[in-house]
N, C-alpha and C positions, 0 to 999 in steps of 0.2 A: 360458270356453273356455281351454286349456290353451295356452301360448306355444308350445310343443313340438309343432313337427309330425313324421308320419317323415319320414323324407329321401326324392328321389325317386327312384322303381322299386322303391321297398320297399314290403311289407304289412305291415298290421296282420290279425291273425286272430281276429275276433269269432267270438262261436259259432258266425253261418252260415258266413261264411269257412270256421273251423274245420271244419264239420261235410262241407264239400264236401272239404277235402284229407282227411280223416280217409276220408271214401268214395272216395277216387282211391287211396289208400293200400291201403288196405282190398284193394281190385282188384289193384294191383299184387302184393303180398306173396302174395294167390291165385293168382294165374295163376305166377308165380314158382314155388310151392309143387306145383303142377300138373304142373309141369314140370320136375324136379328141381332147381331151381339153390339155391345156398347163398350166405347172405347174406356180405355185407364190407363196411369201409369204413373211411375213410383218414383225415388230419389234412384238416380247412377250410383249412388254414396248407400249402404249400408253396414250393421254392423256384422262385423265377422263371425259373431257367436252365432248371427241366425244362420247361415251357412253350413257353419260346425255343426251343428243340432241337426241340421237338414242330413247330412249325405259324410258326417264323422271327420274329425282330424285329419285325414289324409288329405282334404279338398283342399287345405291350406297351399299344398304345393302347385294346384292348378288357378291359384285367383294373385291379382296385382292386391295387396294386402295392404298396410299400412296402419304407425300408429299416428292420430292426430295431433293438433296442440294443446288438444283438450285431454290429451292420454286416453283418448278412445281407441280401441282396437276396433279397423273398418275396411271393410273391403269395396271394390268396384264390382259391380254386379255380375257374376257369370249367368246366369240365369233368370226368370222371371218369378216360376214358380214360389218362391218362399217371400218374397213382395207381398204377390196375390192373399199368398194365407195368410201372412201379420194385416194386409190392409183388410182383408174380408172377417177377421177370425173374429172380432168385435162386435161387427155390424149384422153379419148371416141370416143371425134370428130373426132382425127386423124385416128381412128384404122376403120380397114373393121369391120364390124358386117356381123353377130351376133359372139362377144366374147366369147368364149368359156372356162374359165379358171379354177382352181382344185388347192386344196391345201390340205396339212396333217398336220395342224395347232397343239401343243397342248394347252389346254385353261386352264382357271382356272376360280369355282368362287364357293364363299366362301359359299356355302350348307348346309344340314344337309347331312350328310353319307347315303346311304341307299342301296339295293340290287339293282345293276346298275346308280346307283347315284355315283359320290368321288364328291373330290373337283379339281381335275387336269383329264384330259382325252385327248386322242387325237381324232383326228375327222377328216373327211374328207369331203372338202367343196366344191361342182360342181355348176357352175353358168354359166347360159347364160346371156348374158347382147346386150341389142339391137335388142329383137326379140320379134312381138305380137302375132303369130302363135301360136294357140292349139298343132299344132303336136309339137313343140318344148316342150309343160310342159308335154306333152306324150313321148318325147324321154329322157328328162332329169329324169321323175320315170321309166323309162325303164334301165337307166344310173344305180340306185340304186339298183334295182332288179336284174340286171345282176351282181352285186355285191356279192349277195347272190348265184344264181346259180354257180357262180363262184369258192363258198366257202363251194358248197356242199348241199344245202339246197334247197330246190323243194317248189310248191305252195301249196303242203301238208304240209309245214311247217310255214309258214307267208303267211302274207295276208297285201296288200296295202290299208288302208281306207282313199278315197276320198271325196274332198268334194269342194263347192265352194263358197267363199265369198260373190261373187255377188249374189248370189240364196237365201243366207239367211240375205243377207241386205236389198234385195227386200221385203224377205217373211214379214220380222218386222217391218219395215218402213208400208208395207201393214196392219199389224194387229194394228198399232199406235204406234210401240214404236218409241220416240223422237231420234233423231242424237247425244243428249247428253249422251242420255240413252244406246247408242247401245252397249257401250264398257261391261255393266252389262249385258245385254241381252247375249251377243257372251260370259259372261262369266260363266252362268249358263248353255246354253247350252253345251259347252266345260266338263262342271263337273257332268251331266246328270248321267250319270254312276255312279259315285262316292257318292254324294249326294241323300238322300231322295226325292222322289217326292214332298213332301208338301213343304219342304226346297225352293227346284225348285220354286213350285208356290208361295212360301211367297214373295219372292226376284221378282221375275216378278210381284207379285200385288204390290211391293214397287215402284218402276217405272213405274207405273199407269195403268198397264194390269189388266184388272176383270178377274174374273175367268175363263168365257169363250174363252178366250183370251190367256189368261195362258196357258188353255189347250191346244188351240189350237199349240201353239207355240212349248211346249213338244211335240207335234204329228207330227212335221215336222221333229221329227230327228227317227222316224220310216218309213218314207215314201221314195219308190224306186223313183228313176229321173223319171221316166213317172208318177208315183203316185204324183210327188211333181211339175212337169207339170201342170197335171192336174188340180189341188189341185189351181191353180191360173192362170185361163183363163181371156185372156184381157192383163195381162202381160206382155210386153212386152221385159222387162227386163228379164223375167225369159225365156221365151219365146227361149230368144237369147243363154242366157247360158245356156241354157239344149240341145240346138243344137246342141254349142261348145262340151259340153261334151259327147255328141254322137258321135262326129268325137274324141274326144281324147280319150275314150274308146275303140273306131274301132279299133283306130291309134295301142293302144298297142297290142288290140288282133293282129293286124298283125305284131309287133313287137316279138310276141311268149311270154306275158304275159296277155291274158286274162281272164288266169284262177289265175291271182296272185292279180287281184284288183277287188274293188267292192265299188258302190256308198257307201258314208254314214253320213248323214247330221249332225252326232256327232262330225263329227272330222271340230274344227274351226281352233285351232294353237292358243296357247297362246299370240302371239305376234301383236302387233296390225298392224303392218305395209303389213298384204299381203292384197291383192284386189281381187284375182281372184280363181282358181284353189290350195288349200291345201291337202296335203297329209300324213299320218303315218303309219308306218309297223310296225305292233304287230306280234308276235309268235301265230299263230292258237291256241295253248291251253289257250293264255292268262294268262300267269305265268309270264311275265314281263311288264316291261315298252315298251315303244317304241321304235323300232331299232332303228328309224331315220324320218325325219318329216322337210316337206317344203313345197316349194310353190313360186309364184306371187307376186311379190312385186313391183310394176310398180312406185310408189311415191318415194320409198327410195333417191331413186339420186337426186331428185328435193329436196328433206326436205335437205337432207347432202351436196348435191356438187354442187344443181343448178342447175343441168342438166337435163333433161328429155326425160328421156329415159327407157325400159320396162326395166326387167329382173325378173328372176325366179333361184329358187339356192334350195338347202340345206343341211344337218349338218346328219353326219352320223357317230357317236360314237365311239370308241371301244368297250364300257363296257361293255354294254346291250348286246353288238355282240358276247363278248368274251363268254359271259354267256352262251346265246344262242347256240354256239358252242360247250361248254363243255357239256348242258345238250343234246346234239345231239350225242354226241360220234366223231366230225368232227373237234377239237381241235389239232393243229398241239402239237407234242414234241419232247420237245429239242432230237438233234440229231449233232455229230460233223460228220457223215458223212466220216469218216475219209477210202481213198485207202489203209495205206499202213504205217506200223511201220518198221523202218531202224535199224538196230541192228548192232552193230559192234561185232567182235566176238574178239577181243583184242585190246587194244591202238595203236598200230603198223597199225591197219585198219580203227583207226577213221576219219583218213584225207580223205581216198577213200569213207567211208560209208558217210560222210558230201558231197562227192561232188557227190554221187549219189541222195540226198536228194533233195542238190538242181537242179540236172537234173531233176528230175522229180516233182518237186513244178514250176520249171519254166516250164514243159509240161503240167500244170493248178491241177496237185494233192494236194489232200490233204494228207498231208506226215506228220509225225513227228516221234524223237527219241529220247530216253534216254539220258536226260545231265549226269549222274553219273554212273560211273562204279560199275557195281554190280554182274557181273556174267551172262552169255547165261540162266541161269534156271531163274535167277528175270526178267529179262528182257522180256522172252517170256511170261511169268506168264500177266506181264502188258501191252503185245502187243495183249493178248485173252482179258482182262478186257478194252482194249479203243474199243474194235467193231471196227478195223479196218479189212480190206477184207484181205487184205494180210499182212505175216509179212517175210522183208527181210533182209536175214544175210547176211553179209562181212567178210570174214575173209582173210587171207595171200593167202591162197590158189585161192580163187576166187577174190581178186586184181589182183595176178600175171596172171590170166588168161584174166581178162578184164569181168568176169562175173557177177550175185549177184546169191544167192540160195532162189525163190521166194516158199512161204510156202502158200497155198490156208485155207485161216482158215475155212472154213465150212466144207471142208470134205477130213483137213490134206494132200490131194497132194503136193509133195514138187519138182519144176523142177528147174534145171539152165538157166539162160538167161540173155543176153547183155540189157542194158537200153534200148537202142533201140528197141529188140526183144520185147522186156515186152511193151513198149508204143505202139508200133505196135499191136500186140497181142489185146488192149485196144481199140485202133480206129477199 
């Protein structure tokens, strides 16, 4: 046993491992493609101050940090987002909108361990930037969900919970909580679930809500969009995005995702910077964390690069996904896929069996043979144990003739044929 463990929240990627990110990959880079967006991607290596600027000093204690040899203060990436603005913040003007762009980032930050939590993961990060349009935050969670059907997994299986910034910053600014206050407000609500009721109402009576008040507030993340309409007539703010969000719900049901989302004024997004339209995808049974989760971020460019300009984006996992996958039974495994084991049948045929190999590795197979001479009985022995389709012998006889003797492994037929005949045979 190796002294050398990884460190912890890090993988190691055996072939199954590998073979499941390589099918989440796979998925992404599809539906990406699907959907026009255009790959990018940025240093693992940035400085810490853009970070701090992003989401305040406190993020220090969730990122691997460090000062360099150059006396830079730098961190390892938690995220994509603040990349995107330094690389776009520059260029925006110049480009057509609305930008369309995607990347398969992987991040780090320094966590506690837990079931869909490490501390490294990778993620795939879809962003519009330069568009105010409802239908665009209705195509971009359509962008995520077709991820999922992609991967196997129906509205029977996850569910989209939406929700909107603007609807619940009217609602609380309407019941009196302060602008100073709101960031505790958006954070109680966020933890609803999680936390005790009275917990809830102590923390809301601490930033000057009475009881009734309190209640009330807890009762806006039970209420459907027309209830929560309603719920604040004269509105006009509310008025308007509950509008918005009729056309962006329509939007997906015509997208062929109606039945995969549904309002829910629980869901805020931890992060303080969205404004509009937030989203996260939970597993129907609710036995994990969140697939994936975004939104509206129409400030970010103006705080980070000065420019201003809308966009909407978000962050969509591995971990949680992989999980997700395996407790589905829809977990891709490792497989070498392999056509076709070359067998030489003596030394005097290894030269001919090498240059049938690579005939046919250069006609796109997956080929390989025996580097050590051991005998036709071992050989064949480990050309049944690699799961290759066929296994082909060379000997004196079929050099001299120009053919090879191809053996059908599933149900032992054994014929002669020219490289040609055999790749032909295949197309």
């Amino acid at each position: 046993m190796s002294k050398h463990a990884s460190l912890p929240g890090f993988r190691d990627f055996h072939p199954e491992e590998m073979a499941r990110r390589t099918q989440i990959m796979a998925a992404w880079r599809e539906v990406a493609r699907r959907y026009g967006f255009e790959e990018y991607d940025g240093p693992p290596l940035e400085s810490l101050e853009l970070y701090i600027e992003k989401s305040g000093p406190e993020i220090v204690n969730q990122l691997f940090n460090f000062t360099d040899k150059g006396g830079r203060d730098v961190a390892l990436r938690p995220e994509m987002t603040p990349t995107l603005v330094r690389m776009l913040g520059t260029r925006i003007k110049g480009l057509p909108r609305p930008v369309r762009w995607f990347s398969t980032p992987q991040l780090f930050r320094y966590e506690k361990q837990q079931r869909g939590r490490l501390r490294e993961h990778f993620q795939l990060n879809m962003d519009i930037i330069g568009e105010e349009s409802i239908v665009a935050d209705a195509d971009l969670l359509s962008a995520a969900l077709e991820v999922l059907r992609v991967l196997g997994l129906t509205a029977s299986d996850v569910v989209a919970r939406v929700s909107d910034r603007r609807l619940l910053h009217a609602a609380l600014v309407e019941l009196g909580v302060s602008e100073e206050n709101l960031a505790v407000a958006y954070n109680v609500i966020d933890k609803v679930e999680r936390d005790p009721r009275e917990v809830c109402l102590e923390r809301l009576g601490a930033i000057g809500l009475d009881r009734e008040r309190a209640e009330k507030a807890l009762g806006l993340t039970d209420m459907t969009l027309e209830q929560f309409a309603a719920a604040h007539p004269g509105n006009e703010v509310i008025a308007k995005v509950a509008e918005d969000l009729r056309v962006y719900f329509a939007a997906l049901g015509s997208l062929g995702f109606g039945d995969w989302v549904t309002f829910d004024m629980k869901i805020v997004r931890g992060l303080a910077y969205y404004t509009g339209v937030v989203f996260e995808i939970f597993d129907r049974r609710g036995e994990l964390r969140a697939i994936c989760g975004g939104g509206r971020y129409d400030k970010l460019f103006s705080a980070l690069a000065g420019v201003d300009v809308p966009a909407l984006g978000f962050g969509f996992g591995d971990v949680v996904l992989g999980e997700l996958l395996k407790d589905r039974g829809l977990a891709a495994t490792a497989s070498r896929a392999l056509d076709a084991m070359v067998i030489a049948i003596d030394d005097a045929s290894r030269e001919a069996a090498l240059e049938t190999v690579a005939a046919l590795r250069g006609a796109g197979l997956a080929v390989i043979y025996p580097y050590r001479a051991g005998g036709v009985g071992k050989a064949m022995k480990a050309a049944s144990a690699s799961g290759a389709r066929d296994t082909i012998m060379i000997g004196p006889d079929e050099t001299a003739r120009g053919v090879m003797k191809v053996k059908r492994m599933a149900d032992g037929s054994e014929r002669e044929m020219s490289v040609e005949e055999y790749l032909g045979e295949l197309k």
